[in-house]
MDTraj code that builds the backbone (N, CA, C; nanometers):
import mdtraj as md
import numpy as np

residues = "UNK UNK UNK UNK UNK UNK UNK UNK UNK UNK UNK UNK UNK UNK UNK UNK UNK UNK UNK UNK UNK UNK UNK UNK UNK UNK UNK UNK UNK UNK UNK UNK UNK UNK UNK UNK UNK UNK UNK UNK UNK UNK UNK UNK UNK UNK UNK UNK UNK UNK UNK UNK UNK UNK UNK UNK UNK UNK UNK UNK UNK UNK UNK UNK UNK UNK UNK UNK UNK UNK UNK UNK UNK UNK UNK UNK UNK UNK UNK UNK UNK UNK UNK UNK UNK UNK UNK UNK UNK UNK UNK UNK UNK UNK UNK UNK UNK UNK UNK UNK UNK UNK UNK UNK UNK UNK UNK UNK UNK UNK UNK UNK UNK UNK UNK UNK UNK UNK UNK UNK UNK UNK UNK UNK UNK UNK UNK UNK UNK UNK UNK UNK UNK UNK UNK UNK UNK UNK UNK UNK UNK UNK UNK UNK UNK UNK UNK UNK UNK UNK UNK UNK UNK UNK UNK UNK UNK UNK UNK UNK UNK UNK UNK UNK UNK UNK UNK UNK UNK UNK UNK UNK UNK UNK UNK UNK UNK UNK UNK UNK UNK UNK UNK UNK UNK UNK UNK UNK UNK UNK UNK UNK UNK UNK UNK UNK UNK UNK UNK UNK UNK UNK UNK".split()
xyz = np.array([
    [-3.2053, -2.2702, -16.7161],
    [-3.2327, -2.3447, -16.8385],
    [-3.1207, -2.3253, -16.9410],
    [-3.0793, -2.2311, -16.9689],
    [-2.9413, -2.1447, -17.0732],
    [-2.8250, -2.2582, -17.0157],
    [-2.8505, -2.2943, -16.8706],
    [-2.6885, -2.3426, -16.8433],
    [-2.7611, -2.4681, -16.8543],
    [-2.8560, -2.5333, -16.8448],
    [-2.8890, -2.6719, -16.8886],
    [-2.8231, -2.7203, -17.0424],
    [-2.8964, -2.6146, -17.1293],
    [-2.8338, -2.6679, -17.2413],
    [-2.7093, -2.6634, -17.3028],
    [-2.6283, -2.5567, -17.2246],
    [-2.5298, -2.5292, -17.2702],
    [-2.4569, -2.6526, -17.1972],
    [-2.4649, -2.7252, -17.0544],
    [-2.3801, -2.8323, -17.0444],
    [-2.4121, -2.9174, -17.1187],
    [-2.5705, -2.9458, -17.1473],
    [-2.5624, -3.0793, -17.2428],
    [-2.5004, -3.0698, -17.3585],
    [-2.4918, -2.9602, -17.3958],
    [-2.3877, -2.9345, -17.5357],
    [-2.2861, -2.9700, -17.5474],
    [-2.1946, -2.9423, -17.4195],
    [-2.0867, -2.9477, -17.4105],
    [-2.0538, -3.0964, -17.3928],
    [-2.1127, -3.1623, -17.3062],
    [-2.1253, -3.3222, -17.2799],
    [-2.0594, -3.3473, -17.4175],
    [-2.2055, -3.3208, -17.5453],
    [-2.2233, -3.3772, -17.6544],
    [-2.0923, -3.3602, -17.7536],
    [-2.0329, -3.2423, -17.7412],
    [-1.9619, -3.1848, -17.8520],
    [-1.8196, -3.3016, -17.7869],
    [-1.7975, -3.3008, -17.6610],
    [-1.7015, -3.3699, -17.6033],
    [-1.6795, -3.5379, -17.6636],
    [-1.8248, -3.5699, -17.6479],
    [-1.8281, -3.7242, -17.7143],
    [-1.8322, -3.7024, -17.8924],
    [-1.9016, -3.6156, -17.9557],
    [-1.9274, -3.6516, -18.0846],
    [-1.8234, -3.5617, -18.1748],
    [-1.8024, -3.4485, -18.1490],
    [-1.7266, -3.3365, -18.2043],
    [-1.8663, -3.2376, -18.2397],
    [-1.8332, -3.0808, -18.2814],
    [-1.9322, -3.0351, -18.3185],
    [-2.0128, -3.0554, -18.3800],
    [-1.9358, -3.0751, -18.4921],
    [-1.9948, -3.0553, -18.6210],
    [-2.1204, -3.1802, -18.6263],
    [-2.0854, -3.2752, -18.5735],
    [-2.1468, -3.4439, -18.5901],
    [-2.2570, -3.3976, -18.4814],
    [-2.2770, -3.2716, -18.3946],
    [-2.3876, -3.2647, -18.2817],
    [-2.4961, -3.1600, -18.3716],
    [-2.6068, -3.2418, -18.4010],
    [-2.7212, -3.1568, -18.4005],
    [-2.8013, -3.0611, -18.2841],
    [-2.8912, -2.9894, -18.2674],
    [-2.9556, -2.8946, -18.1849],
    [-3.0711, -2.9939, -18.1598],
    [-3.0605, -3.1415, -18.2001],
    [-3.2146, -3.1767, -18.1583],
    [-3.1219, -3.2977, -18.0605],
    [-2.9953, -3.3225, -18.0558],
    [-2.9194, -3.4231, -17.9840],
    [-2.9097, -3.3046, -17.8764],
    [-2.8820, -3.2130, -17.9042],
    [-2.8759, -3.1280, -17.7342],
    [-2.9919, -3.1437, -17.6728],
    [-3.1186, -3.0425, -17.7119],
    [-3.2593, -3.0758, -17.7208],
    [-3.2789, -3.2245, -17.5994],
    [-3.2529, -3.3080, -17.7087],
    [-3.2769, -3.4010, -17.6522],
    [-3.2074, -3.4431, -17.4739],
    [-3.0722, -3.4092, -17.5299],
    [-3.0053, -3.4931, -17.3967],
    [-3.0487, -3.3614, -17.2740],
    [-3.0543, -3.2176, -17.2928],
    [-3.1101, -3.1683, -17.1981],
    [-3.2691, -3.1926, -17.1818],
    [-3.3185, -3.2523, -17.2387],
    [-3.4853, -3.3239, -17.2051],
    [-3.5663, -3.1248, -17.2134],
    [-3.5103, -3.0998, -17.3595],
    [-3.5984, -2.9504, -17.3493],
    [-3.6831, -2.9513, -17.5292],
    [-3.7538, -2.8557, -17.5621],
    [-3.8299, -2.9034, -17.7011],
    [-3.7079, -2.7798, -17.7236],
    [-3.7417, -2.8214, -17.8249],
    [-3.6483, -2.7102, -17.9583],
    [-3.6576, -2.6060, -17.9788],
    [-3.7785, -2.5835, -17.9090],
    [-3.7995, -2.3817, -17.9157],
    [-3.7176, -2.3444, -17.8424],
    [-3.7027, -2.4513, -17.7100],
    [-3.6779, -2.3772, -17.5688],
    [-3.4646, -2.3596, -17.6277],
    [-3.4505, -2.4559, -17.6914],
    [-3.3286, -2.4382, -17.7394],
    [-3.3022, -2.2500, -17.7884],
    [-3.3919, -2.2217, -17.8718],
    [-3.3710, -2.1143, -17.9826],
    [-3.4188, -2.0122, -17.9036],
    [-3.4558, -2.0257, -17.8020],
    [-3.5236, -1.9392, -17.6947],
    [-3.4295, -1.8593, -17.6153],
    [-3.2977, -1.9625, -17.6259],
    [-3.2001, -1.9308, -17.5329],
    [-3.0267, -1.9346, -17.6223],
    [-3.0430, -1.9647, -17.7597],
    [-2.9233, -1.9516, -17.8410],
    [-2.9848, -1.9155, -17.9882],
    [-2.9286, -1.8473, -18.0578],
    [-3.0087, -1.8045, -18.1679],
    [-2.9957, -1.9212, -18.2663],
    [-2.8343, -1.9569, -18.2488],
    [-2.7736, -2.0574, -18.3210],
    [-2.7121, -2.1884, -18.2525],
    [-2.6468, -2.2379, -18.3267],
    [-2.5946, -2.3551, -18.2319],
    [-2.4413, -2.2971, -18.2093],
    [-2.3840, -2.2199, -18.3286],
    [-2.2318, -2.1255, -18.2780],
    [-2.2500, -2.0483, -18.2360],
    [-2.3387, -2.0118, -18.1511],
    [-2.3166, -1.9401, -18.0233],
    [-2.2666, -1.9742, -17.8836],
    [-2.3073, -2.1063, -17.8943],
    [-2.2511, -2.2256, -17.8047],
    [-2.0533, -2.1797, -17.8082],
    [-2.0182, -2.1434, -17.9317],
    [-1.9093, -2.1111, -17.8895],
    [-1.8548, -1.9924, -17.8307],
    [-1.9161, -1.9079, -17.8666],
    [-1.9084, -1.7659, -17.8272],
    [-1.9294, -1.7625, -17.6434],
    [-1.9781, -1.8783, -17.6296],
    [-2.0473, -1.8573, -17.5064],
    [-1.9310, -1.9245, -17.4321],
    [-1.8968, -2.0286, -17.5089],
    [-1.7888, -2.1073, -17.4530],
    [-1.6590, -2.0336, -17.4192],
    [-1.6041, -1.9427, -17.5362],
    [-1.5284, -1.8869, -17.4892],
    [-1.5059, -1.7970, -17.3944],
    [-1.6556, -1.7035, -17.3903],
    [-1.6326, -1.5561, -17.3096],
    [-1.6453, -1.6117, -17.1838],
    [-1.7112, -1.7597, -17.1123],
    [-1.6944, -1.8114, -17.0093],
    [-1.5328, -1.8871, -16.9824],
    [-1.4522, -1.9213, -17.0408],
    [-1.3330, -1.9368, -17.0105],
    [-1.2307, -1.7982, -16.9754],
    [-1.2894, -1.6911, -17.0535],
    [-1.2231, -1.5971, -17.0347],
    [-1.2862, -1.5386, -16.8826],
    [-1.4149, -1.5321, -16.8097],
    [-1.4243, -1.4739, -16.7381],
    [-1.3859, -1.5575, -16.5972],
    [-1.3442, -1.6795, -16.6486],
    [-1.2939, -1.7546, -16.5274],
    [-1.1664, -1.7443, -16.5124],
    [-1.0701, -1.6891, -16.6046],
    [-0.9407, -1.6796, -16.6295],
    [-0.9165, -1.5226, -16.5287],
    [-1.0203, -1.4418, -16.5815],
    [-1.0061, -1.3121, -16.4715],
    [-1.0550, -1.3558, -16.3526],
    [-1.1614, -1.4536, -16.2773],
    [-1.2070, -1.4648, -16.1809],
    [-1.0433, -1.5456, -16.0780],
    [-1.0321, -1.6197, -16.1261],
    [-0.9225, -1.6918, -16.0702],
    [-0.7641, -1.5802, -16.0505],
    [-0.7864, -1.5057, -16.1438],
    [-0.6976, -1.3947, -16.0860],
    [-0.7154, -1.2733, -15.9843],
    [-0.8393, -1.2394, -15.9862],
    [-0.8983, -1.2111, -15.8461],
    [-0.8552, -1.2743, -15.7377],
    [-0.9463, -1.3758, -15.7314],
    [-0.8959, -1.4731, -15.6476],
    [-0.7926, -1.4818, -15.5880],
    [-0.6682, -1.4796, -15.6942],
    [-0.5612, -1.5055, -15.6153],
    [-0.4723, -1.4200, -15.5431],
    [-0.3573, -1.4609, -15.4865],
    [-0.2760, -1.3727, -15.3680],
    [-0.2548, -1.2562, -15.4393],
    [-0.2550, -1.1795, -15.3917],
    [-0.1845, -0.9989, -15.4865],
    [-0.0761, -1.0173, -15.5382],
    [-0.0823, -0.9808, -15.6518],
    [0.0430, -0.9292, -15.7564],
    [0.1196, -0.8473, -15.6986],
    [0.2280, -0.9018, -15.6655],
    [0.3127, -0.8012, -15.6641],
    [0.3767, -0.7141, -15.7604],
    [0.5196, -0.6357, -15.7405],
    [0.4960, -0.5258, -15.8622],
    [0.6205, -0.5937, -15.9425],
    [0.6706, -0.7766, -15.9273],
    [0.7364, -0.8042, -15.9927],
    [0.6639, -0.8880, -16.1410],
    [0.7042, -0.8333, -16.2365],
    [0.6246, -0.8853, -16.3380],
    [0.6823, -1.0552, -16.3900],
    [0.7863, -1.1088, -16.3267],
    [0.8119, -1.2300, -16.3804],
    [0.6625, -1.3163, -16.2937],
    [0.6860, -1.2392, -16.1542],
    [0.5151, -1.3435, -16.0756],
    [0.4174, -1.3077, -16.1307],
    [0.3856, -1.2054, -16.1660],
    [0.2539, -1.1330, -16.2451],
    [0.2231, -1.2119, -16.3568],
    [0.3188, -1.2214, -16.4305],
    [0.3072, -1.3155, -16.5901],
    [0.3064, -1.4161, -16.5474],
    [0.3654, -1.4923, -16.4593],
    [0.3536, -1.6495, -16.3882],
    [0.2518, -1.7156, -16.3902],
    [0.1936, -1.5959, -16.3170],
    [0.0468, -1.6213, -16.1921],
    [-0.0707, -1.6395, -16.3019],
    [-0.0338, -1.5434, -16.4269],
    [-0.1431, -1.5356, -16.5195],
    [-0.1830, -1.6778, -16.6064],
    [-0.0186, -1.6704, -16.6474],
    [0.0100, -1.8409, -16.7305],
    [-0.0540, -1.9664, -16.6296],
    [0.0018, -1.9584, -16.5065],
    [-0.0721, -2.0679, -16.4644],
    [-0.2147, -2.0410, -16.4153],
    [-0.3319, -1.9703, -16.4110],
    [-0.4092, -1.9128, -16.4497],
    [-0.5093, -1.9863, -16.5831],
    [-0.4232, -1.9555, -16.6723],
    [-0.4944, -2.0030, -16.8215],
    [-0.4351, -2.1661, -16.8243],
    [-0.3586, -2.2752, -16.7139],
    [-0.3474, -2.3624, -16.7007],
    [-0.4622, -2.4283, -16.6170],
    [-0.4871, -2.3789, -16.5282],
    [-0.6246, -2.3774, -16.4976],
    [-0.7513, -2.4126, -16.5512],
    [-0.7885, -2.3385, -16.6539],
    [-0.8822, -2.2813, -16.7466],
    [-0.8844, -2.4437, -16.7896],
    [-0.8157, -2.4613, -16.8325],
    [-0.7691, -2.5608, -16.9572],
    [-0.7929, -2.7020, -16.9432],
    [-0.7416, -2.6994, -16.8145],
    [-0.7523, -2.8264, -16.7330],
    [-0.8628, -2.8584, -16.6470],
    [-0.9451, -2.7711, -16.6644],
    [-1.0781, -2.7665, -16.6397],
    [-1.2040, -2.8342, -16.7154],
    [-1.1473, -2.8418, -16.7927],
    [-1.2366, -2.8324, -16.9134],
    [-1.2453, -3.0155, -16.9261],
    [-1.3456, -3.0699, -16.9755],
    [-1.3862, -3.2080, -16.9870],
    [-1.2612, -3.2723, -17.0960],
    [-1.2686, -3.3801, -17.0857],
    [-1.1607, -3.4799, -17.1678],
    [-1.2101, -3.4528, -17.3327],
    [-1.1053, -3.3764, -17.3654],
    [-1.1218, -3.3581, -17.5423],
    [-1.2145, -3.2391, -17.5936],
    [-1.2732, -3.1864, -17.4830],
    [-1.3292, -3.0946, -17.4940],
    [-1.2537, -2.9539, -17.6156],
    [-1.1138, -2.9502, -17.5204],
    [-1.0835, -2.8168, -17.5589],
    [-1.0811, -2.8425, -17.7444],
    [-0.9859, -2.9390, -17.7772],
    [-0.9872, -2.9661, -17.9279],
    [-1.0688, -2.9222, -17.9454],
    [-1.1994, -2.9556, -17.9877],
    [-1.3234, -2.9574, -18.0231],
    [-1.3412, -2.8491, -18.0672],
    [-1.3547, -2.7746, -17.9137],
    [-1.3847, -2.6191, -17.9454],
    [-1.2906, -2.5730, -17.9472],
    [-1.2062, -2.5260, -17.9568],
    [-1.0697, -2.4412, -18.0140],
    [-1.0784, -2.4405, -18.1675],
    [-1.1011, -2.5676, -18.1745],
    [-1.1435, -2.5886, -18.3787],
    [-1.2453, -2.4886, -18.4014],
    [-1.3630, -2.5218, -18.3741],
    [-1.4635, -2.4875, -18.4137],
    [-1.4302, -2.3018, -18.3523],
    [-1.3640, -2.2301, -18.2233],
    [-1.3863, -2.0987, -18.2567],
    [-1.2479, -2.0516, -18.3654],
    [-1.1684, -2.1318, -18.4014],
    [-1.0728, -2.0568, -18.4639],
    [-1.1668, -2.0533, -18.6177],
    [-1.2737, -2.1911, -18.6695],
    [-1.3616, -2.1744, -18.7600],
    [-1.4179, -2.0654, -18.7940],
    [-1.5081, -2.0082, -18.6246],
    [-1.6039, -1.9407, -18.6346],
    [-1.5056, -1.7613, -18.6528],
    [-1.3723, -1.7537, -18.6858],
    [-1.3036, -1.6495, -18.7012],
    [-1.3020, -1.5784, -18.5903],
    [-1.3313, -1.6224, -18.4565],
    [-1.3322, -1.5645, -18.3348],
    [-1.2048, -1.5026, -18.3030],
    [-1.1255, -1.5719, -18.2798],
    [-0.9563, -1.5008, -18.2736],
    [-0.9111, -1.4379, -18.3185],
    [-1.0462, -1.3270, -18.4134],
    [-1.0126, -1.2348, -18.5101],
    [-1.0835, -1.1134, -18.4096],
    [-1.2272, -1.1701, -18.4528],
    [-1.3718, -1.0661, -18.4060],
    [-1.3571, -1.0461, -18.2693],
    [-1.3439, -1.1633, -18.1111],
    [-1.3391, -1.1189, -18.0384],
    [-1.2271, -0.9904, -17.9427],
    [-1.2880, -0.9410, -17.8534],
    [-1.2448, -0.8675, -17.7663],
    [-1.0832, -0.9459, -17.7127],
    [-0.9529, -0.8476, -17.7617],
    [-0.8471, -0.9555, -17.6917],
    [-0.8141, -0.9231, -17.5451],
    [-0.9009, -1.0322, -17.4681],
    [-0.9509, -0.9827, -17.3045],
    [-0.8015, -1.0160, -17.3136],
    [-0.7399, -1.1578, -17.3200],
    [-0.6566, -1.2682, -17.2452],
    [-0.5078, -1.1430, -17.2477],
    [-0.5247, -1.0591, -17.3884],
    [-0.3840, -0.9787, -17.4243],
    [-0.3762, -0.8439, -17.3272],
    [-0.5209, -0.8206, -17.3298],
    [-0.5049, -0.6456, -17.2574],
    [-0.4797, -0.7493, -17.0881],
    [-0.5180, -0.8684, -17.0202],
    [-0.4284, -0.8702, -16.9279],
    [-0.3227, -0.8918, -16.8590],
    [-0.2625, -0.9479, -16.9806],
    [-0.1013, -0.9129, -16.9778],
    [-0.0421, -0.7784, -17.0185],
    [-0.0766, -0.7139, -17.0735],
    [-0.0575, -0.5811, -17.1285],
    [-0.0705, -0.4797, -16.9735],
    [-0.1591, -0.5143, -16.9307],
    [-0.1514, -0.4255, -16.7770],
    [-0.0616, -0.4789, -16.7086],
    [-0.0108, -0.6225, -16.6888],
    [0.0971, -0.6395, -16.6096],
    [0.2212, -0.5460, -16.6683],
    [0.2434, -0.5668, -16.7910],
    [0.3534, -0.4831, -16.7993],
    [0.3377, -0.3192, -16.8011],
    [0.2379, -0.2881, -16.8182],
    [0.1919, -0.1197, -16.8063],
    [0.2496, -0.1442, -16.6932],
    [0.2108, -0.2158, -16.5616],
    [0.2376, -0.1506, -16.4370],
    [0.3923, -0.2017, -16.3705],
    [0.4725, -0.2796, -16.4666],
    [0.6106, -0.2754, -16.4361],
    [0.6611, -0.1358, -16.4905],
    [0.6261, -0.0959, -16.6196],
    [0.7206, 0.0142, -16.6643],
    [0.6895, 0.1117, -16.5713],
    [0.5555, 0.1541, -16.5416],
    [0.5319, 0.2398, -16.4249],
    [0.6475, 0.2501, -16.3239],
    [0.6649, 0.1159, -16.2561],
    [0.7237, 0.1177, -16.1191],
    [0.8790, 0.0803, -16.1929],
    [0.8809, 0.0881, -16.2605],
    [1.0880, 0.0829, -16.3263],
    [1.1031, -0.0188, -16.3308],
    [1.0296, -0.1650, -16.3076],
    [1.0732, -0.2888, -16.3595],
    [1.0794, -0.3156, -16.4934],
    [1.0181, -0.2829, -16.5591],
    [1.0168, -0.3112, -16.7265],
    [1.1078, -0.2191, -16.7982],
    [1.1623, -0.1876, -16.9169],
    [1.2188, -0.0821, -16.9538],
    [1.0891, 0.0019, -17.0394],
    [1.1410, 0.1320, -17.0193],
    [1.0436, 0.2604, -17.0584],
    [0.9713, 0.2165, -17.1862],
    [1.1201, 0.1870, -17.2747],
    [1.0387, 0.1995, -17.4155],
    [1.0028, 0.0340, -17.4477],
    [0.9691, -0.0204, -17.3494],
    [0.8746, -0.1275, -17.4050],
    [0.7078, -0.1194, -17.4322],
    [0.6918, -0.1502, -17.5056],
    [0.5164, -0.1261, -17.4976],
    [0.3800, -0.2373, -17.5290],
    [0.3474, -0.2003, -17.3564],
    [0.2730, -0.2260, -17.3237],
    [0.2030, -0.3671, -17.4016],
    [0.1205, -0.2884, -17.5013],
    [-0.0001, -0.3354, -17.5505],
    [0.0653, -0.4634, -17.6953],
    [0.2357, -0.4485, -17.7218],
    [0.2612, -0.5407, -17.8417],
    [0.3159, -0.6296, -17.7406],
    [0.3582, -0.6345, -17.6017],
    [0.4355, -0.7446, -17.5415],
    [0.3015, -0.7940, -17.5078],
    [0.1904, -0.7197, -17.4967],
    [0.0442, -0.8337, -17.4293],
    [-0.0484, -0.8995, -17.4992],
    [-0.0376, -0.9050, -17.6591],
    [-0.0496, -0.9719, -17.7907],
    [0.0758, -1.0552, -17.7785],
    [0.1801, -1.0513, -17.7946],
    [0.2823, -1.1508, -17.7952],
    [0.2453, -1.2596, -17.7513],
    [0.2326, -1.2274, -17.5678],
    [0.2452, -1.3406, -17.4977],
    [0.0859, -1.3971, -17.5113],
    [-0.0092, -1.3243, -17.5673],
    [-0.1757, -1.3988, -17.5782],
    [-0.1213, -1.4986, -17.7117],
    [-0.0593, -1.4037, -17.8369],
    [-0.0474, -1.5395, -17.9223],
    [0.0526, -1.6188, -17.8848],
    [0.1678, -1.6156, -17.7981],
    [0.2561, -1.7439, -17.7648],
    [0.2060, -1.8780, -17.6681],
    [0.0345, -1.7786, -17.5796],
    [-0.0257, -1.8563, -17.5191],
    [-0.1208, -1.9898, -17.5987],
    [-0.1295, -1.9067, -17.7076],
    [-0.2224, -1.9853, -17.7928],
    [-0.1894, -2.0742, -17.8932],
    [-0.0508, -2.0634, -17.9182],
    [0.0301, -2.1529, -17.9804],
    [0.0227, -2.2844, -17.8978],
    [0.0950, -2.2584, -17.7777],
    [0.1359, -2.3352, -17.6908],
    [-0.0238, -2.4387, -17.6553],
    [-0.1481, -2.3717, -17.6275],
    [-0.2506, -2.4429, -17.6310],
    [-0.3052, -2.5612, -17.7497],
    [-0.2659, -2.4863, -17.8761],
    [-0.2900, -2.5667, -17.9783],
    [-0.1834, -2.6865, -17.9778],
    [-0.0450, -2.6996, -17.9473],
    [0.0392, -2.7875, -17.9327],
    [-0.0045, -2.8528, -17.7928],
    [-0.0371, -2.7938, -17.6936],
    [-0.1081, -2.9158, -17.6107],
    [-0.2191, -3.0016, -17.6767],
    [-0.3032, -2.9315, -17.7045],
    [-0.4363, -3.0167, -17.7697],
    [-0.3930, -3.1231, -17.8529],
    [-0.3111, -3.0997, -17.9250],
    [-0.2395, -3.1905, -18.0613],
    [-0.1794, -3.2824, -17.9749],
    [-0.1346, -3.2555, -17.9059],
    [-0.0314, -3.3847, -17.8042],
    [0.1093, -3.3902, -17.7649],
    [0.1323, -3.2444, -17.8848],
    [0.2621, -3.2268, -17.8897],
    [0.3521, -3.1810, -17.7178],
    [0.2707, -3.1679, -17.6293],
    [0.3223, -3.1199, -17.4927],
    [0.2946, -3.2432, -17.4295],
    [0.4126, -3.3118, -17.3811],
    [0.3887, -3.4228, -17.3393],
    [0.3407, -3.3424, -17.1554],
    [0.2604, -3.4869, -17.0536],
    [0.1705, -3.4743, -16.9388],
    [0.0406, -3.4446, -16.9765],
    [0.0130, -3.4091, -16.8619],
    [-0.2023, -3.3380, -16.8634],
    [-0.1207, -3.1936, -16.8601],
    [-0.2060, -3.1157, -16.7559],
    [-0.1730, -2.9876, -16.6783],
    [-0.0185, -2.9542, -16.7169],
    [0.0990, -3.0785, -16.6794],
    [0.1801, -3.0244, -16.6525],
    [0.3063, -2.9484, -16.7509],
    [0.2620, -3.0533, -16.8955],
    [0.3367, -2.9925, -17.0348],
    [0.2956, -2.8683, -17.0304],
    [0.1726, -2.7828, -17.0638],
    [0.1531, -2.6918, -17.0845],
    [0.1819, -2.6226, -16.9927],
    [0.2096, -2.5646, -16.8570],
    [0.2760, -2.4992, -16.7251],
    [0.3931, -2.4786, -16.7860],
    [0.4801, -2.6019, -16.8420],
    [0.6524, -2.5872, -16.8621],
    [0.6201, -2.5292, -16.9523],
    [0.5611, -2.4911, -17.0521],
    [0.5654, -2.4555, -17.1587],
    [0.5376, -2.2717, -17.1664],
    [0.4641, -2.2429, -17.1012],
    [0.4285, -2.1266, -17.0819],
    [0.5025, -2.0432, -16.9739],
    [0.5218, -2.1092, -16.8641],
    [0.6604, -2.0365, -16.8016],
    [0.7698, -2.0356, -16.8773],
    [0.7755, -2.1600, -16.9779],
    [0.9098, -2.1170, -17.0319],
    [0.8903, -2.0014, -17.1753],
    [0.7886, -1.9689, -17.1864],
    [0.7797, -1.8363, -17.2557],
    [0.8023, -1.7139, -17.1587],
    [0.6961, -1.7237, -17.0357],
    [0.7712, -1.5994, -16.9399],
    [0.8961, -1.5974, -16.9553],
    [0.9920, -1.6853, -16.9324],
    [1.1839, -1.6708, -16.9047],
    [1.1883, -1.6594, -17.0423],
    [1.1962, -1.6908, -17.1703],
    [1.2370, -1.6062, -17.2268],
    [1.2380, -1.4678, -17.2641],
    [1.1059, -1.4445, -17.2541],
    [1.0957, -1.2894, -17.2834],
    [1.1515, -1.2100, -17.1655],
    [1.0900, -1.2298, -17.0268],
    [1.1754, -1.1253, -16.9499],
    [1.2937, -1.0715, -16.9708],
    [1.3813, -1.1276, -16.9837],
    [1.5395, -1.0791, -17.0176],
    [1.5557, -0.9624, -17.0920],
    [1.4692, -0.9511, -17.1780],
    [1.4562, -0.8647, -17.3026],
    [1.3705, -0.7648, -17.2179],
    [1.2531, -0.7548, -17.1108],
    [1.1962, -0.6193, -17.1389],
    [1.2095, -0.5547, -16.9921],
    [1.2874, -0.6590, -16.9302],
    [1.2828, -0.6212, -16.7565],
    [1.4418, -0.4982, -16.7788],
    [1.3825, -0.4226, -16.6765],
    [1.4754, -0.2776, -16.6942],
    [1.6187, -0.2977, -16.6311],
    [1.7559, -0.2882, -16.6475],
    [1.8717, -0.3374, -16.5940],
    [1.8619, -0.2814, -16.4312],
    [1.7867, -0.1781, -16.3954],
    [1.8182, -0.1541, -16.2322],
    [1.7192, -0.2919, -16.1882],
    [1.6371, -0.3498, -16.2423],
    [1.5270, -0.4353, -16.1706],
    [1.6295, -0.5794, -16.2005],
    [1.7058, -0.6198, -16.3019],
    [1.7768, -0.7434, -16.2763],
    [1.8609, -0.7000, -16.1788],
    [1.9569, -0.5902, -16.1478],
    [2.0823, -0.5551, -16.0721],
    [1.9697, -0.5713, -15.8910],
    [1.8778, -0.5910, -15.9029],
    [1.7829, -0.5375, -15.7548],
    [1.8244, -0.7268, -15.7007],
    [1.7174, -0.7903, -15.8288],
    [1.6923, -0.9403, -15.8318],
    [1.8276, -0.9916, -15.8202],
    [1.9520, -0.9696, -15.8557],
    [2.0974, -1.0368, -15.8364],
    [2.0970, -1.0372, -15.7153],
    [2.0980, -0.9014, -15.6522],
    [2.1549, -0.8845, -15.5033],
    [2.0118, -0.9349, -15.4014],
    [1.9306, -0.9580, -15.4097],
    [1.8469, -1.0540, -15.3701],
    [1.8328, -1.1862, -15.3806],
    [1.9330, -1.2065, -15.4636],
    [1.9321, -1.3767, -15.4941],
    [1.8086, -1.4345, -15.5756],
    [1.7252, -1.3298, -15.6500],
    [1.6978, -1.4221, -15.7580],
    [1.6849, -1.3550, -15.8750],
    [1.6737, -1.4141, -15.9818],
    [1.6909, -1.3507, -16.1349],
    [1.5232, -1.3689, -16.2293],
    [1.5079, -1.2473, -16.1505],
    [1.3883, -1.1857, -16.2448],
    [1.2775, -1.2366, -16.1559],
    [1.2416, -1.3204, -16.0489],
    [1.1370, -1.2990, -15.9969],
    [1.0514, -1.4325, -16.0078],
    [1.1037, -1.5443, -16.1458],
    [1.0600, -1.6318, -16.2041],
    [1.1142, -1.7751, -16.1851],
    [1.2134, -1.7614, -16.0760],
    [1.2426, -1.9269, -16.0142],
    [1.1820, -1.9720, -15.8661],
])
top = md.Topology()
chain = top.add_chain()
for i, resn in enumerate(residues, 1):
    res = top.add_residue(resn, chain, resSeq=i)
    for name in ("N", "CA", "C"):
        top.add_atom(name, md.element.get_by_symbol(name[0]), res)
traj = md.Trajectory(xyz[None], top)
């Protein structure tokens, strides 16, 4: 029932925008009475809360999922970015606007847990580990970086500013991986990638 209304929500917010969706237009289009609504969301912005921590747990599921990381962090950060390309492109036509508005409203990008940063932050924990990264990089400010360069880059898709569907935002976010690597990958790990024929792990 919780995921009944939460798709009809989503339907709704997709066609009308939030703000213009009442709890008795959800109600309604999931064919439930209004208790059963409050039964199962306290509010109607919880709908976002919900929205988000389910994008985020599909963003880790799909990295499960996929082939093993190796211990080069240009594929690690790759794999992640296209990952949260995924996510994105998942999501119903106009959807994301919608809600991206409404959680940057609800001050979420403040209050929540920064899942998307601590898992980039372990990719690079586990380059400096293995000598790909340099020592004194750290960790936890390069995995905020790349969460807010991710989120830039999302808001300029939504706007339109990334021209394609899927595929603006991919160029866009790999091309944040290549820039930053240069800067935190350790000189024995480019001197490895030369004599292997590739540079940094990321072509």
């Amino acid at each position: 029932m919780r995921a009944r209304i939460f798709s009809a929500a989503l339907s709704l917010f997709a066609e009308k925008g939030f703000e213009q969706t009442k709890v008795d237009d959800i109600t309604e289009r999931a064919d439930v009475a209004r208790g059963t609504f409050f039964n199962h969301f306290q509010h109607k912005e919880e709908l976002v809360t919900t929205w988000s921590s389910q994008r985020l747990t599909r963003f880790e599921e799909k990295l499960r999922q996929g082939a093993p990381v190796n211990d080069d962090p240009g594929v690690a950060l790759g794999r992640c970015m296209s990952a949260l390309v995924e996510v994105n492109e998942e999501e119903q036509p106009g959807l994301n606007r919608v809600m991206l508005t409404s959680w940057v409203r609800a001050g979420l990008p403040i209050t929540e847990p920064p899942r998307t940063a601590e898992v980039f932050a372990n990719v690079i924990r586990t380059g400096v580990a293995e000598g790909r990264i340099k020592s004194g990089v750290d960790p936890v400010q390069v995995g905020y970086l790349l969460r807010d360069a991710y989120l830039g880059a999302l808001f300029r898709w939504c706007r339109g500013d990334l021209k394609g569907d899927g595929a603006g935002l991919a160029a866009e976010l790999q091309g944040i991986v290549d820039f930053l690597l240069p800067s935190i990958v350790s000189d024995s790990s480019v001197a490895d990638d030369t004599a292997g024929g590739t540079a940094g792990g990321t072509k």
